[in-house]
Steps between C-alpha positions, in 0.01 A plus 500: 500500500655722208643842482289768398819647291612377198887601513770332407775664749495272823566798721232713334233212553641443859470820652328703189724766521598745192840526375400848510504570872728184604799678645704195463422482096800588282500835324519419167420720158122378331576554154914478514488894523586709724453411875451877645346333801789335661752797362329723699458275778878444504612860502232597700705470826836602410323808317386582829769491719731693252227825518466423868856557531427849293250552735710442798796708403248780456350450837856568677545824328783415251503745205240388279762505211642144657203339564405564196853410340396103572120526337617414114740205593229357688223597210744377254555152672113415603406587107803254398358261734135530396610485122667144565273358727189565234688368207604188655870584396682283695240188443735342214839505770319263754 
């Protein structure tokens, strides 16, 4: 009996999944560009925790002034994060 799909990945004609929606698939850039997909999903989580914090400290009643104090550090670092994650910065060093 022969496969109905021509591919030449093993695991694709095994279980026919798509790189596209395999959660174990590497993220890796299509055209060597920038990868904004796995930047974002990178600094997605410490992103949130760092304005959860914000949001926390402005829940207990400090002075909005602090809570706000912490916002750009943690802006700053997520957008330093999500600029070397999508330019594959560090892929040279490994």
């Amino acid at each position: 009996m022969t496969s109905t799909t021509s591919a030449d990945d093993p695991a694709e004609a095994a279980g026919g999944t798509d790189e596209e929606f395999d959660p174990n698939a590497p993220l890796r850039a299509e055209s060597g560009g920038k990868n904004r997909k796995r930047a974002a999903l990178a600094v997605a989580p410490f992103l949130a925790i760092g304005l959860g914090c914000v949001v926390l400290l402005l829940g207990w009643g400090l002075e909005p002034l602090w809570a706000f104090a912490i916002l750009p550090p943690i802006l700053f670092c997520s957008l330093l994060a999500y600029l070397v994650f999508s330019t594959d910065f560090l892929d040279e060093r490994t």
